[in-house]
Every structure is written in C-alpha cells, then in structure tokens.
C-alpha positions in Angstrom: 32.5 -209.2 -182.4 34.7 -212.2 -181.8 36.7 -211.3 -178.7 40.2 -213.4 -177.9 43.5 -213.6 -175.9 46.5 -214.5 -178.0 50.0 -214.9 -176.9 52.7 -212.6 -177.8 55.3 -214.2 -179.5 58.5 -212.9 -179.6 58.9 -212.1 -183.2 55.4 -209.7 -182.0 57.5 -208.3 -179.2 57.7 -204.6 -181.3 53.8 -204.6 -181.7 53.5 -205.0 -177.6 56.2 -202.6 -177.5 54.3 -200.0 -179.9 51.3 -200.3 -178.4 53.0 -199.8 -174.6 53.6 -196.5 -175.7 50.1 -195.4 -175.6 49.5 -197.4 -172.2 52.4 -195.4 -170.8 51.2 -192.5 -172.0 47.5 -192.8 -171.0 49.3 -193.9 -167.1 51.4 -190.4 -167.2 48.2 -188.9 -166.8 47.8 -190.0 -163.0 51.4 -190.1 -162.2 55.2 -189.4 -163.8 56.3 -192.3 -166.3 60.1 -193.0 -167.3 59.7 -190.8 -170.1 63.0 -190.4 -172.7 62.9 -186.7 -174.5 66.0 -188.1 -176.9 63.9 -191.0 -177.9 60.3 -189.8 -177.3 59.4 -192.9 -176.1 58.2 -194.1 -172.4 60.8 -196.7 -170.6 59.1 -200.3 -169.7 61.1 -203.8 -169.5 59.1 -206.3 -171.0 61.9 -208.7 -171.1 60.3 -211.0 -167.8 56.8 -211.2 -169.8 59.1 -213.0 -172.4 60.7 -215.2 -169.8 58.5 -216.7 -167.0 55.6 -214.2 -167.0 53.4 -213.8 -170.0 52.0 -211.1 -172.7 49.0 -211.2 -174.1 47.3 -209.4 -177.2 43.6 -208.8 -177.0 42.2 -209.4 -180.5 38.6 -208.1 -181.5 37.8 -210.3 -184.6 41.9 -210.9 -185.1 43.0 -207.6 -185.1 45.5 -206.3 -182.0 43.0 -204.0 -179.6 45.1 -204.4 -176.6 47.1 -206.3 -174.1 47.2 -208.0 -170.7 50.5 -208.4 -169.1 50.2 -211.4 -166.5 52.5 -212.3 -163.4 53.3 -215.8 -162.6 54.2 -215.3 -159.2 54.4 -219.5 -158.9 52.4 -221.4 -156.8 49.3 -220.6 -158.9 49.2 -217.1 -157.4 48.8 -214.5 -160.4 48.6 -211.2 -161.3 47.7 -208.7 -163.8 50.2 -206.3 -163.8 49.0 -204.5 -166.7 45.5 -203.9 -169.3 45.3 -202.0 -172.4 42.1 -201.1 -174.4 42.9 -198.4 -177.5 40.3 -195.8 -177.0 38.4 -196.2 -179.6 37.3 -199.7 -178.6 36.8 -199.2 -174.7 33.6 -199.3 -173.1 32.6 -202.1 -175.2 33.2 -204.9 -173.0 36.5 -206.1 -174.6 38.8 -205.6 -171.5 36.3 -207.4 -169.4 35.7 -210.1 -171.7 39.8 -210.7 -172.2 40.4 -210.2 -168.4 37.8 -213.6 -168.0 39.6 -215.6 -170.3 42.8 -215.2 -168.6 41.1 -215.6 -165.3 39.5 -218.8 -166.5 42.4 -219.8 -168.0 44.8 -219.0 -165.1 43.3 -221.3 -161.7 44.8 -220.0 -158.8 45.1 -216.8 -156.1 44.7 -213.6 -157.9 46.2 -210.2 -157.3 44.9 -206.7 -159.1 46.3 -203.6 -158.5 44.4 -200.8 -160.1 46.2 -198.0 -161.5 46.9 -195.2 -158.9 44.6 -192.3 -158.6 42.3 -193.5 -161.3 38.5 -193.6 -161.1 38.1 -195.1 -164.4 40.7 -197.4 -164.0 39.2 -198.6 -160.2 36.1 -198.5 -161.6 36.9 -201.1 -164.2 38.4 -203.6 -162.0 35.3 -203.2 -159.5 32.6 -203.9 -162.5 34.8 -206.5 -164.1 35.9 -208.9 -160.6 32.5 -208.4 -159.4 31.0 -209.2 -162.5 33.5 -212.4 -162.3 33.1 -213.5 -158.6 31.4 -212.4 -155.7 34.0 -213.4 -153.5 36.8 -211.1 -153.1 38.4 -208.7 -151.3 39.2 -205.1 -152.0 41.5 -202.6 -150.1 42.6 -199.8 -150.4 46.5 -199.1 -149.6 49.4 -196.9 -149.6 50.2 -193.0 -150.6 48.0 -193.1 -153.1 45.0 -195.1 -151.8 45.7 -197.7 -154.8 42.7 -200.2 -154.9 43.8 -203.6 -154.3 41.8 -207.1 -155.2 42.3 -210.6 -153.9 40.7 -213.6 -154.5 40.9 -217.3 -155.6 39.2 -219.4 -158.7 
C-alpha cells in the first residue's frame, strides 16, 4: 500500500469539496456544523487553502482517501487545521503516515487542535505526535476541554 500527499490543484477543488462533506458530517457528530437544508450540503470556505494556506489529498496507491488542510501561519509556524480518512480505510495507518509527510515536509513550530469532544479524534493525534516526537506539549483548553499540541521539528 503506497501511501502519499498530493497537492490539490484547483481544477480538484470540487473533489476536496465532495469529500468535505463527509468530514463535516462525521464533525456534526460532536458539535453543530453550518448545515444548509436547501442545499443539503455543510458550509466550509476553502478559498484561503487555495491562497496562502494549502490542501492536500491523501492518496493510498493514487486513489483520493483523504485530506489534510494545512495553515501557514508564516514564520514557519504551521498548523493542521483539518484530517480526513473515509471510513473504510481508517485504522490502517494512512492518516498517520500522511500527517508525517507533511510534518517532514513542513520544518517549523507546529499547532494541532484536535476535534472537540472526541476520543477517537484525541486519541489519534496522541498516537500519531508521539509516535512522531517525544517532545511536545499537550493541553487541554477551553469549554470543551479541546486537546491542544505544540511542538517544533
């Protein structure tokens, strides 16, 4: 199983956009999403990924699996703002193995917020920077005790 990152290029944009609609979905679970009943479709502005942030596709022997939507926040400080496995392929190390190519790809200060209220998701992001470095730092913050993970490559 040949694991990769690729790019989204804008004339991809719909595919990232198609496949946002499951993420969204899956995140309504744990808290409400900016969901349209006239369009039946979840509200998410990808326009700054296609700007000075970047989109990426997680391929599993060149098919679209996934993304990784990645902050530049300058300065070489980063940030995943968002991960997507489909369900059938989770569990199998493809989000971890994408997450370490953008890390090793990416040098700099690194921000993860896990998603709110999730175990799974928290528990992901602990196996996966841990498995990566031992040298970071995890809180826990605001109203719903959101785990939080800093640290440099």
């Amino acid at each position: 199983m040949n694991i990769d990152i690729k790019l989204v290029s804008k004339s991809n944009r719909y595919k990232l956009e198609n496949l946002l609609q499951l993420y969204l979905h899956e995140l309504s679970y744990y808290f409400p999403a900016d969901y349209d009943p006239d369009t039946c479709t979840y509200k998410y502005n990808i326009d700054k990924y296609f700007a000075d942030n970047y989109a990426y596709f997680i391929t599993v022997d060149n098919s679209i699996y996934g993304f990784i939507l990645l902050d530049d926040n300058k300065n070489n400080n980063y940030e995943i703002s968002e991960i997507f496995v489909v369900n059938a392929y989770k569990f199998k190390k493809i989000g971890e193995t994408a997450v370490n190519k953008i890390f090793n790809k990416y040098r700099g200060n690194w921000t993860i917020k896990a998603v709110p209220s999730s175990p799974l998701a928290e528990s992901f992001w602990d196996k996966t920077i841990s498995n990566y470095t031992k040298d970071y730092k995890k809180e826990n913050t605001g109203k719903y005790s959101r785990a939080e993970y800093y640290f440099s490559n």
